[in-house]
C-alpha positions as CSV (number, residue, x, y, z in Angstrom):
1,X,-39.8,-32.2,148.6
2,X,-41.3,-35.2,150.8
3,X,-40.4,-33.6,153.4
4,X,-41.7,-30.4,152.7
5,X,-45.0,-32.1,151.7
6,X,-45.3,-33.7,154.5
7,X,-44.7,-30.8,156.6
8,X,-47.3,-28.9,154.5
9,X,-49.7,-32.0,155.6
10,X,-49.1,-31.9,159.3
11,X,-49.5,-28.3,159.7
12,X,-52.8,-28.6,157.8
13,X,-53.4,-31.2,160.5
14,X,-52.9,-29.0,163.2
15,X,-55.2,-26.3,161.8
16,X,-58.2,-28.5,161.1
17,X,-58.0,-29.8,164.4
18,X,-57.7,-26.4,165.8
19,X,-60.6,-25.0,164.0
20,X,-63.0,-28.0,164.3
21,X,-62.4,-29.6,167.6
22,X,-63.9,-28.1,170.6
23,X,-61.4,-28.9,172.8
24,X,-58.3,-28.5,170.7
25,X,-55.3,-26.8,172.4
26,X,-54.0,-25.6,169.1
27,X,-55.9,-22.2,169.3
28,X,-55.2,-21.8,173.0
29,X,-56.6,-24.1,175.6
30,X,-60.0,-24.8,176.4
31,X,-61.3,-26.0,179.7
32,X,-62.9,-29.6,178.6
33,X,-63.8,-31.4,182.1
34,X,-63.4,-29.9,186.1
35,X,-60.3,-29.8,187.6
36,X,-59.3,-32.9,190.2
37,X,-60.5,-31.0,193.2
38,X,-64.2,-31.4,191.7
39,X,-63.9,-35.1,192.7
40,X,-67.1,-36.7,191.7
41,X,-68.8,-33.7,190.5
42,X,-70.0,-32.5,187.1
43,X,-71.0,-29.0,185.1
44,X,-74.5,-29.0,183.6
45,X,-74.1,-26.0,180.6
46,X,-76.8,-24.8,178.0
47,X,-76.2,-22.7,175.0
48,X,-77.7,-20.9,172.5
49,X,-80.8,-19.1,175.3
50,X,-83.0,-18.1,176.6
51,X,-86.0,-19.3,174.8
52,X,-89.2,-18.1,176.0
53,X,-90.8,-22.0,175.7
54,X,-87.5,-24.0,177.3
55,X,-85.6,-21.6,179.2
56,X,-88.4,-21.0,182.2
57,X,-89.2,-25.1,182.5
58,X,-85.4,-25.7,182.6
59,X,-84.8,-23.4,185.3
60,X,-87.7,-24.5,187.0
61,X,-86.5,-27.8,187.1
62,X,-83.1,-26.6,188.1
63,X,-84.9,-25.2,190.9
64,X,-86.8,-28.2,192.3
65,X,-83.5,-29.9,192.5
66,X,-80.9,-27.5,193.8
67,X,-78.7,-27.4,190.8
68,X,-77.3,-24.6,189.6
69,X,-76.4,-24.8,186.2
70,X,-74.4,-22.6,183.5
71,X,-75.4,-20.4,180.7
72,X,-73.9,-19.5,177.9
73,X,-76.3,-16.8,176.4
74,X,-76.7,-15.5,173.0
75,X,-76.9,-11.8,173.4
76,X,-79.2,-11.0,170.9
77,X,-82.0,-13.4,172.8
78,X,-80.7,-11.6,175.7
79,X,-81.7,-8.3,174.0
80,X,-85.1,-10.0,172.9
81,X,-85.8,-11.4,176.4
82,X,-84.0,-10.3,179.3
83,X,-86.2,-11.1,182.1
84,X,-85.4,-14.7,181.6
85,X,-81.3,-13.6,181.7
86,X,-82.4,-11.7,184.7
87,X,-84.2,-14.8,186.6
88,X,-81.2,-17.3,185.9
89,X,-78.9,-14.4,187.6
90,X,-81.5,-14.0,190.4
91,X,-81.6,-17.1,190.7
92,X,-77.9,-18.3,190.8
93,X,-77.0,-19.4,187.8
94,X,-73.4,-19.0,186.4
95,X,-74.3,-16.8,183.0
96,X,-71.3,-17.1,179.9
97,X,-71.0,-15.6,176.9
98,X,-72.1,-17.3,173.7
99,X,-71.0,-14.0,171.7
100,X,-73.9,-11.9,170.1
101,X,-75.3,-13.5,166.4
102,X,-74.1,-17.0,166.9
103,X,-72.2,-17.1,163.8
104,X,-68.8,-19.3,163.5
105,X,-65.9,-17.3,164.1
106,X,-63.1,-19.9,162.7
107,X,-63.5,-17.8,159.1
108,X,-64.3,-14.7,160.7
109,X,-61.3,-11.5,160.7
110,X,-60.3,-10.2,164.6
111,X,-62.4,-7.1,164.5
112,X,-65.4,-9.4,163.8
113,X,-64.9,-11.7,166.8
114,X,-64.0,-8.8,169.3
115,X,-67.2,-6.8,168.1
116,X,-69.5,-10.2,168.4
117,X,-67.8,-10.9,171.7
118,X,-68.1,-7.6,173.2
119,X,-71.7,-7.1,171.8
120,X,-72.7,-10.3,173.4
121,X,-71.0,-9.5,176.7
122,X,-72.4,-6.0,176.7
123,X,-76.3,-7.5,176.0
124,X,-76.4,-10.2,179.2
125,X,-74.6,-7.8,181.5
126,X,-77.3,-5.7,180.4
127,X,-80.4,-7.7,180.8
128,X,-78.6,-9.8,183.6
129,X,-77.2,-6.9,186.1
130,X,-74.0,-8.4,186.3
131,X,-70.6,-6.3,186.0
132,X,-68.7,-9.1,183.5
133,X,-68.6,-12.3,182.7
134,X,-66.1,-15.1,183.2
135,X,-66.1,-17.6,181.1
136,X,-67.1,-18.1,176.6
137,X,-67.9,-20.9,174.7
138,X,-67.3,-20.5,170.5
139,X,-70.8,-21.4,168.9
140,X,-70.3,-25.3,167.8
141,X,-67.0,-24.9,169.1
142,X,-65.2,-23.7,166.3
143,X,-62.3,-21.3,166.7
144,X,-59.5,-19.5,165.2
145,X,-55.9,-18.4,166.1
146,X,-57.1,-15.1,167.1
147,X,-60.9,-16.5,169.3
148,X,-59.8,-17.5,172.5
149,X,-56.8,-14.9,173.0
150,X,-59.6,-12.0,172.5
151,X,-61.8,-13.9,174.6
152,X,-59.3,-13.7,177.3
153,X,-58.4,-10.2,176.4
154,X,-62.4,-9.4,178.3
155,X,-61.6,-11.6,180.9
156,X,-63.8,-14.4,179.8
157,X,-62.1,-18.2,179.9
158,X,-63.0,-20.6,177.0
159,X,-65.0,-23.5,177.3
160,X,-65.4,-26.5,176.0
161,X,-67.5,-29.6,177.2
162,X,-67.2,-33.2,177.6
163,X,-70.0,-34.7,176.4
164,X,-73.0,-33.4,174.0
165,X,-75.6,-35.2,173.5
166,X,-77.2,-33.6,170.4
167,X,-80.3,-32.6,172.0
168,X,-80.8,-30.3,169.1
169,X,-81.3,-32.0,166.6
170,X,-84.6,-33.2,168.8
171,X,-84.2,-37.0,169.3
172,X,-86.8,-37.5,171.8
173,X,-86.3,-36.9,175.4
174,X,-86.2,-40.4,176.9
175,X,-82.7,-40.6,174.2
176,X,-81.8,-37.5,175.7
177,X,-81.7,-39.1,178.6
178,X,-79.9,-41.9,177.8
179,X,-77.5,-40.2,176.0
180,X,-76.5,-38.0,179.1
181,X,-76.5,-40.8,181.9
182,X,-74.5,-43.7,179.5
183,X,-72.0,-41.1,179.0
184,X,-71.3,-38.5,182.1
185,X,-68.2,-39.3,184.3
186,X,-66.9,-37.6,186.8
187,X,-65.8,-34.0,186.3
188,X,-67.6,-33.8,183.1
189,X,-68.9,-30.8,181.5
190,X,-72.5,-31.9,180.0
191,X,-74.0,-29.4,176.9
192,X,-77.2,-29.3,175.9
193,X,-79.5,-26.3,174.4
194,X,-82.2,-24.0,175.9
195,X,-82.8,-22.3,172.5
196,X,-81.8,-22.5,169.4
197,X,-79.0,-20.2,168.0
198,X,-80.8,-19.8,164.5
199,X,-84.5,-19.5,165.4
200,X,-85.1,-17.2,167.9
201,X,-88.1,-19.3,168.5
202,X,-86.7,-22.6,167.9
203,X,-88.2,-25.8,169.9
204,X,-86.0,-27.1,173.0
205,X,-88.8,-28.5,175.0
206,X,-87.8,-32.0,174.3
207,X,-84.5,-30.8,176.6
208,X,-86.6,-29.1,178.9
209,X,-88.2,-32.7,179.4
210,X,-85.4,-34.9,179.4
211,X,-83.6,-32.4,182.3
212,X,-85.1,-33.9,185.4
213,X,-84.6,-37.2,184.9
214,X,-81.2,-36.4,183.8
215,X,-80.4,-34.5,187.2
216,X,-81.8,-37.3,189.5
217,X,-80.3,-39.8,187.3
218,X,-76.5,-38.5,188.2
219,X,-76.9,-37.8,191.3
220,X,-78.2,-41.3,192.0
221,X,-74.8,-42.3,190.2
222,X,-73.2,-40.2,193.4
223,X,-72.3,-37.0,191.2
224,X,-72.9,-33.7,192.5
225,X,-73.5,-30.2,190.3
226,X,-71.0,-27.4,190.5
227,X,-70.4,-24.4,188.0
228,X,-67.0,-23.7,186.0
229,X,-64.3,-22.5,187.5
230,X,-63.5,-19.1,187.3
231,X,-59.7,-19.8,187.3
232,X,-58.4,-23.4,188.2
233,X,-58.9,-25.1,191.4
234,X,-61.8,-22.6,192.1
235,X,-65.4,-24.4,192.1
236,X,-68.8,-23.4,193.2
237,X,-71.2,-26.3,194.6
238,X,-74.6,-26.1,193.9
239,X,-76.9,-25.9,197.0
């Protein structure tokens, strides 16, 4: 009976950390930091966009420094403003897929995830011009057995990150800032927000603030900006 109990308790264990921890390899594996060949380099990623306040000062910013950044778009803010999906494409941005309603999919059945994944996918390609999309991040994270295998199953690779920095709970921009620069290493994947995946006009201009200082900040540190890999050992450097 111990035995059993304690059997009972480890694969409860395993579960939670599969469901709760964004880079848990008990749902299937999720890309956490860049492969070696990145070398010093680092991912800047934003969920939960565009946002018709942040999104345009966070890619302008992007711009003045030559970074290209990715996106993990909600399709739904895709639908509601796809000129600003369409300028990070034109742009060259890397665009993701942050599913459709940004709802968490750990206690959602398999046709629910494959519809919100699909919808999502179907909304930036849409709005963006692009054929597919590479690469999906689970709202906060959270996954179940079944998440990243249909993820895969529309080609789309599941990502993690290595740092957040809770920039959405709005804790000023200069902590923003600090957050990022005390805790970015090399090959790390950096998250932060440019909207808000529950108010379609929620407030991310304290990001969109905090961004510059953040870029000139790393690269001071010697880091350089690439996108995710498609598949590993493939890496695109900004300009």
């Amino acid at each position: 009976m111990i035995g059993l109990a304690a059997a009972g308790l480890a694969a409860a264990g395993l579960a939670a950390h599969g469901t709760w921890h964004r880079n848990s390899w008990v749902f299937g594996y999720a890309l956490n930091q860049l492969p070696e060949s990145a070398g010093n380099a680092v991912s800047i990623t934003f969920d939960d966009g565009p946002n018709p306040h942040a999104t345009p000062l966070i890619l302008d910013a992007l711009a003045r420094e030559g970074v290209h950044a990715t996106f993990f778009v909600l399709g739904r803010h895709a639908d509601r403003w796809p000129h600003l999906v369409r300028r990070m494409a034109d742009e060259g941005h890397q665009l993701a897929n942050h599913g459709y309603w940004h709802r968490k999919l750990h206690r959602r059945m398999p046709s629910y995830v494959r519809d919100d994944l699909t919808r999502g996918t179907d909304a930036i390609c849409r709005a963006s011009g692009l054929a597919s999309l590479r690469h999906f991040r689970a709202p906060h994270g959270f996954r179940s057995p079944w998440v990243t295998p249909i993820a895969a199953s529309l080609g789309q690779r599941t990502v993690g990150w290595s740092l957040g920095v809770w920039d959405s709970a709005r804790p000023g921009a200069g902590e923003i800032v600090k957050r990022a620069l005390a805790g970015m290493r090399a090959r790390s994947i950096l998250l932060m927000h440019d909207g808000d995946g529950y108010d379609e006009d929620g407030d991310r201009l304290q990001t969109a603030e905090a961004l510059p200082a953040i870029l000139r900040g790393l690269r001071e540190r010697g880091h350089d900006f690439v996108t995710l890999p498609d598949h590993p050992g493939h890496l695109t450097a900004s300009a």
